[in-house]
N, C-alpha and C positions, 0 to 999 in steps of 0.2 A: 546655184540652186542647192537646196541641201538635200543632204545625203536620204533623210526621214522620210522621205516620198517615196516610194514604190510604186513605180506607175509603170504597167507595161504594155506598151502601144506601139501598134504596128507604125515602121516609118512611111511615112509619106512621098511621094515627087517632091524635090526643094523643085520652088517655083522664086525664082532670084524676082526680087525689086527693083526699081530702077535705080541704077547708078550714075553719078554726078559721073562721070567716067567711063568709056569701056570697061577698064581693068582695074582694079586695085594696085597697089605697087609694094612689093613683098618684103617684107626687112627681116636680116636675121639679126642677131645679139649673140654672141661669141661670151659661152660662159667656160669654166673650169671643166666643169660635167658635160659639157654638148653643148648645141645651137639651141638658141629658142627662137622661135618666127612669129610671125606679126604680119599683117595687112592693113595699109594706111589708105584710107579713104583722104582722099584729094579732094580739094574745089576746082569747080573750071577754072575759075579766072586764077589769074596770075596773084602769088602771095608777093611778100610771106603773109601766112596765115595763123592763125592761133591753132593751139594743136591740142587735144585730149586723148589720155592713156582711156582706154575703154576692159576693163576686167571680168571676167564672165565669175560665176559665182561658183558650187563647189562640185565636188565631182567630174565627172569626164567632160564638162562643158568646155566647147571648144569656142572661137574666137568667134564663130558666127551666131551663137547661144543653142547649139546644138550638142545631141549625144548620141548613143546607143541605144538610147531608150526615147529618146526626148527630138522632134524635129520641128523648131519653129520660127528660126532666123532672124530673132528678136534683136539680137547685139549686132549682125548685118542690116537690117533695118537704119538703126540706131544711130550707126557712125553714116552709112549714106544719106542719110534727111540732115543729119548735122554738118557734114559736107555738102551737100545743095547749097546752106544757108553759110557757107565760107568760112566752117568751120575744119581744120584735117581731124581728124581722127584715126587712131592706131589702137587697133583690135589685136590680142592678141591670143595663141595657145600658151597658156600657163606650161609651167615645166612639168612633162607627164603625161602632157593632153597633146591631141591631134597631131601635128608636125613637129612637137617639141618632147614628145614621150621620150623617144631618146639621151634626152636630156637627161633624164630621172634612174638611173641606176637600179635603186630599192626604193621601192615604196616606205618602209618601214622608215628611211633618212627624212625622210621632208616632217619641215616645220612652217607652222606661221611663218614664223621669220625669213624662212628662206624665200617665197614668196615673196614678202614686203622687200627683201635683197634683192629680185626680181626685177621690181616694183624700179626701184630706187636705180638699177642698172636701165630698165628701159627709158626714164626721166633721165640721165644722164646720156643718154643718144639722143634722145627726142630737143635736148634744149643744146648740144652742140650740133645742129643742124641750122644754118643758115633761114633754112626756109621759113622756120617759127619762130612764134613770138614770146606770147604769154602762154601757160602750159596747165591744163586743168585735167581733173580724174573723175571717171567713174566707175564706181565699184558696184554692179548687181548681186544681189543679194550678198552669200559671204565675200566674194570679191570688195564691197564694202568695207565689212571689218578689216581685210589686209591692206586695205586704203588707208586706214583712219591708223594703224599700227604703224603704216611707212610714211603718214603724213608728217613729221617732226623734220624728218630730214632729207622726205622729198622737197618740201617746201611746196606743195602747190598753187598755184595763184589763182585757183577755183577747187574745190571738192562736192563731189554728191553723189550721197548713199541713194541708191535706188533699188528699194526694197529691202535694202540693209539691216540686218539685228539691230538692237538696241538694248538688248538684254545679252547677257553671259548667252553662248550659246547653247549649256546642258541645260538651259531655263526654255529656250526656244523648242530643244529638241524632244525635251520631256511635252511639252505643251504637244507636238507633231503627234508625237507617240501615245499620249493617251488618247488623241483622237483616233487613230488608225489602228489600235492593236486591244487583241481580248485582253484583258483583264490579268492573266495570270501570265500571258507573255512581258505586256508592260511591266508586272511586278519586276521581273527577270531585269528588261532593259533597264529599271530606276538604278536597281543594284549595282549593274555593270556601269552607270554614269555613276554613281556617287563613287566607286573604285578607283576609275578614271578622274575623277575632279581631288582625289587624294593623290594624283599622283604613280596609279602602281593600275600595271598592266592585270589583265583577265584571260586567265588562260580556256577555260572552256567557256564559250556563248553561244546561245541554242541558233542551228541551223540558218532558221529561220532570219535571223538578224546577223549573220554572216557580212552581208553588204557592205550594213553600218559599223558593226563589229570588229571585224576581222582582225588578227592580230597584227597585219601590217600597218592598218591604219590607227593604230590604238594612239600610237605618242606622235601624230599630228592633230588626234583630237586631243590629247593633254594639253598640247602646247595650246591647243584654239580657248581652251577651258581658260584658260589664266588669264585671258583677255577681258576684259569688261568694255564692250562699244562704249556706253555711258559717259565712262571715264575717261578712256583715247578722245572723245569730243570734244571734251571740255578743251582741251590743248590743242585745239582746232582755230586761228586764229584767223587763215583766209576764209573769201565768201562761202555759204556751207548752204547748199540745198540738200534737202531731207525728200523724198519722195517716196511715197506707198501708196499703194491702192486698196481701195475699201472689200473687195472679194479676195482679196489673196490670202488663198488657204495654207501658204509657207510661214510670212514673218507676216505679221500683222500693222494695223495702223497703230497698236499700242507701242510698237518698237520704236515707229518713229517718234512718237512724243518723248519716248525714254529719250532717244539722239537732243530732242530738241532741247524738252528742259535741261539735261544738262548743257546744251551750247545755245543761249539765252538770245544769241547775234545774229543764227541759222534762223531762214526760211523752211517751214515746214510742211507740206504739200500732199491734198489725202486726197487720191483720185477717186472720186467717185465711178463705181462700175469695173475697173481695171484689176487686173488678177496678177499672179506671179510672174508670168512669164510678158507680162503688158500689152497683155489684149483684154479688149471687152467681153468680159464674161460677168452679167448682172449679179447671177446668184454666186455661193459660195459650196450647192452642193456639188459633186466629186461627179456626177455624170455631165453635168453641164460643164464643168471645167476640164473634163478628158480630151475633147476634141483641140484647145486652143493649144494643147500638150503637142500637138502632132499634126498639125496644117499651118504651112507657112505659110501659104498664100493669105493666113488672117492679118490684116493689117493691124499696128499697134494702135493702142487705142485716141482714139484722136487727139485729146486733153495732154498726152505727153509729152509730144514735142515742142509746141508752143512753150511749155515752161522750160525746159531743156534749152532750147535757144533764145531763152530771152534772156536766162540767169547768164550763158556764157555770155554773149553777145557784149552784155553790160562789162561782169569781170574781169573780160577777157582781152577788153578795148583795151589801147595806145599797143607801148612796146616794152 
């Protein structure tokens, strides 16, 4: 989820979905800086099974697509329906987030790349595991981009952006920000991303954009700057599903066409009615879309999964 949202919503009850499972079953990853953990949704039956990396997107989201601010168990959902259908799946907390914060020293350290290193450590547990087979990714929102950055030398033998940029992301963010901000604030934030997209930190940013700003996070948004999704696509050689929904007030369905035409081979898929977080929310105004921000009990939106597991299903076949 990106950062450009400011939404602040009381949390909810989690109201858990059904799981193929009792329990999830918990994997750590043994890095330099700390542990990072993870939650593998199982099939009932007996594998080995195909298996997907599941990435939540930016900010404090954690393996189940929640936060601080944000409660709606969309990335829990996600790997559970995909495991009913004899898929595993491994959700994880990014380094910094939920059970893996310790991981993360300083904020100020993290890059893209360290991420997509992440990324390329968890694929190298996931594929020496006996239990799997073929090995696919999903990237929600920026979790996308840090997909498509470690797709080269994760190798995966499935990829999809779901809700993923398609554009630079100071293209995405400036789009966020003139919609949500007066006039003479966006002035402020254009300045402080054109700074940023040169390269060179900003030492004062007004209060108010603190969140986004802050000078700890400044040089992981430089390093995110340098990325062009666009371009990480086109060198995208395995099967590529592209997914966005037509109400999502984050990345748009023009991101995915960016994804697409530049990956010419990629299926490309525009949910009608489905919003950022992948529930049905028709419109695209901000009061209708507050609640799907903060009730998990909403279920994702029906259209999602079907394409979800029929893209892996196909992919992800033999051994």
């Amino acid at each position: 989820m990106y950062l450009a949202l400011a939404l602040v919503l009381a949390a909810s009850p989690v109201v858990d979905s059904p799981a193929p499972r009792l329990l999830g079953e918990l994997v750590e990853l043994k890095t330099d800086t700390g542990v990072l953990y993870g939650t593998l949704d199982l099939p009932a039956k007996t594998g080995p099974w195909p298996v997907v990396l599941l990435h939540a997107g930016s900010g404090p989201t954690n393996r189940d697509g929640n936060g601080p601010l944000i409660r709606t168990d969309n990335l829990k959902i996600v790997g559970r329906a995909l495991a009913a259908k004899g898929i595993a799946v491994l959700r994880i907390d990014k380094r910094g987030v939920g059970a893996s914060t310790p991981a993360l020293a300083k904020e100020e350290d993290v890059r893209v790349e360290t991420y997509a290193a992440d990324v390329l450590a968890w694929v190298a547990l996931l594929r020496n595991d006996a239990r799997f087979t073929k090995l696919g990714y999903i990237g929600h929102s920026e979790g996308a981009l840090i997909g498509l950055v470690a797709a080269k030398d994760a190798k995966f033998d499935a990829i999809v952006s779901l809700c993923g940029p398609g554009r630079p992301l100071q293209t995405v963010l400036r789009e966020q920000l003139k919609r949500g901000l007066p006039d003479e604030l966006y002035k402020q934030s254009d300045t402080i991303l054109t700074e940023l997209e040169a390269g060179r930190t900003v030492k004062d940013t007004p209060k108010t954009l603190a969140a986004l700003f802050r000078p700890s996070v400044q040089p992981y948004l430089i390093s995110m700057f340098k990325n062009d999704p666009a371009k990480l696509a086109t060198g995208v050689k395995a099967p590529f599903l592209i997914v966005s929904g037509s109400t999502d007030i984050q990345v748009s369905a023009t991101d995915a066409k960016c994804l697409g035409d530049a990956n010419t081979s990629a299926k490309v898929v525009t949910i009608e009615g489905m919003n950022h977080v992948l529930k049905t929310v028709p419109k695209t105004d901000r009061t209708e879309q507050l609640p799907s921000y903060s009730d998990p009990a909403l279920p994702l939106h029906p259209k999602l999964m079907p394409e979800l597991v029929g893209f892996f299903k196909k992919s992800l076949s033999g051994k």
